[in-house]
N, C-alpha and C positions, 0 to 999 in steps of 0.2 A: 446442659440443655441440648437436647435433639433438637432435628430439621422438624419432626413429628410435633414437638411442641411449639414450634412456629405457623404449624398448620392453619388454625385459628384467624390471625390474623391473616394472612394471606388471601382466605376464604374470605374475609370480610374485607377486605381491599378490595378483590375480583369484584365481588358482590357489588360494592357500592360504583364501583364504574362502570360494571352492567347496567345501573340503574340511574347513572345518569348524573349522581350523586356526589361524582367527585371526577370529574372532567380533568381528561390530561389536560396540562396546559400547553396556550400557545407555541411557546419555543422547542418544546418534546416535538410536538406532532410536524414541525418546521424543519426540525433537524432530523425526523425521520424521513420525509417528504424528500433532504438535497443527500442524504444518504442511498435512496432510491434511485436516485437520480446518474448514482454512480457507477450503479452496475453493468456490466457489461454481458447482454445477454450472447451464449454462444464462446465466450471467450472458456482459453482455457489457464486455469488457476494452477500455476506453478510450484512444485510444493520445494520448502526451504531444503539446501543440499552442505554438507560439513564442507566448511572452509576449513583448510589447513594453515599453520603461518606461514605468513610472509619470509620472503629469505629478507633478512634485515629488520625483519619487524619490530618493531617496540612494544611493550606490553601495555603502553598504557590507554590502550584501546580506541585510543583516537588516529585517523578515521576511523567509521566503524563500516566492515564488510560484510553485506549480505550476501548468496549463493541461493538460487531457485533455478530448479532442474525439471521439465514440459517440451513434451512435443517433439524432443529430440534437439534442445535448445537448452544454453545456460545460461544465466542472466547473472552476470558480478555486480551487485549496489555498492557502491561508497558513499557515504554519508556524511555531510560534516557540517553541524550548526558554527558560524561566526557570524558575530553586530546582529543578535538576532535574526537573522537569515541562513537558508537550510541549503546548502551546494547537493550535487547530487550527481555523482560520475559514474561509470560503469562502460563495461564490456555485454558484449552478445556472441557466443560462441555455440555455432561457427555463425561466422558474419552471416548478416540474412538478406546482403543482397544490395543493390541500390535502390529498387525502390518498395524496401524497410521505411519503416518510421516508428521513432520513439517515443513514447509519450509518457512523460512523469505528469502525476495529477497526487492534487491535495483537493482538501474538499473546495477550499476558497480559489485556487488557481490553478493551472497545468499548461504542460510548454512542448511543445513537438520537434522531435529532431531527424535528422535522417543520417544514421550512424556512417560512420567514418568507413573505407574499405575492410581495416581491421575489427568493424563490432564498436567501436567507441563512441562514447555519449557523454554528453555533459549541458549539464543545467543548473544556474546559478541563481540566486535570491530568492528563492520559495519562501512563503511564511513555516516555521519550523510545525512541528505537528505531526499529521498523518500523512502519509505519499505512499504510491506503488507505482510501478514502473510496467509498462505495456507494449510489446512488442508487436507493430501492426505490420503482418505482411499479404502480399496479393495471393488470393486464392486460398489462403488460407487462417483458421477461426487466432483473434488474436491470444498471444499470452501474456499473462498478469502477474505478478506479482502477489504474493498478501500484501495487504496494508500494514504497514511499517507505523511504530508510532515515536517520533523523534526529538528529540529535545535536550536542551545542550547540559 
C-alpha cells in the first residue's frame, strides 16, 4: 500500500473537521495550547554536536550525554532517570559568565540555576519525560536545547 492509497482517508478526515464534524478534542487542543506556551520566541536553537567517549566510560549508556553546539557555546546534558525522577547535569562552554542562568524546563516544571565559574549545572527530581536545557545570558538572544524525550 502507497501514502497515495491512504489519500482518501486523510481527505475525508480534513473534510470532516473543516466541517465541524468531528472536533478535536479537549486534551489535543490543551496540550497544544502549554506546548505554545513553551516557546521561546527569539531564542536560538542549539543544534546536537558528536560526543566522543568518555575516558573510563562504560558502554552501558547510562548516564546519557547530550552535546548542542549555538552561538559560539556548548551545552554537555547528562541525564539520568532514578525513583522515577529525571537528574539533569551539564556543563556550558565557555562559562557564560556570573550573571548566566540556567534553565532546564519539562512541560510540567523547570528549575533555574546560575552555573558554577566552570559552566556547571545541576538539577534534580524532574518528572521523567521531555526537558531542554536554556542558557540565559544579558544582552544576548537565549540558547536551547532541542527537546530531549527521557525515560528510564
Amino acid at each position: 500500500m502507497t501514502d497515495d492509497d491512504h489519500l482518501p482517508t486523510y481527505l475525508l478526515a480534513a473534510l470532516r473537521m473543516a466541517a465541524g464534524a468531528d472536533p478535536v478534542p479537549g486534551r489535543v487542543s490543551a496540550a497544544a495550547r502549554a506546548a505554545f506556551a513553551l516557546r521561546l520566541p527569539g531564542a536560538v536553537v542549539a543544534s546536537p554536536a558528536e560526543v566522543g567517549p568518555g575516558v573510563g566510560a562504560r558502554s552501558e549508556g547510562r548516564p546519557v550525554m547530550h552535546r548542542f553546539a549555538a552561538d559560539g557555546l556548548i551545552l554537555d546534558v547528562e541525564v539520568t532517570v532514578a525513583d522515577d525522577r529525571l537528574d539533569v547535569a551539564g556543563q556550558v562552554s565557555p562559562a557564560p559568565g556570573p550573571d548566566a542562568r540556567i534553565e532546564v524546563r519539562t512541560p510540567g516544571a523547570g528549575s533555574s540555576r546560575v552555573p558554577s565559574e566552570t559552566g556547571h549545572f545541576a538539577v534534580a527530581g524532574l518528572p521523567p519525560g521531555w526537558v531542554s536545557v536554556v542558557c540565559h545570558r544579558p544582552d544576548r538572544a537565549p540558547v536551547a536545547t532541542r527537546w530531549l524525550h527521557v525515560r528510564d
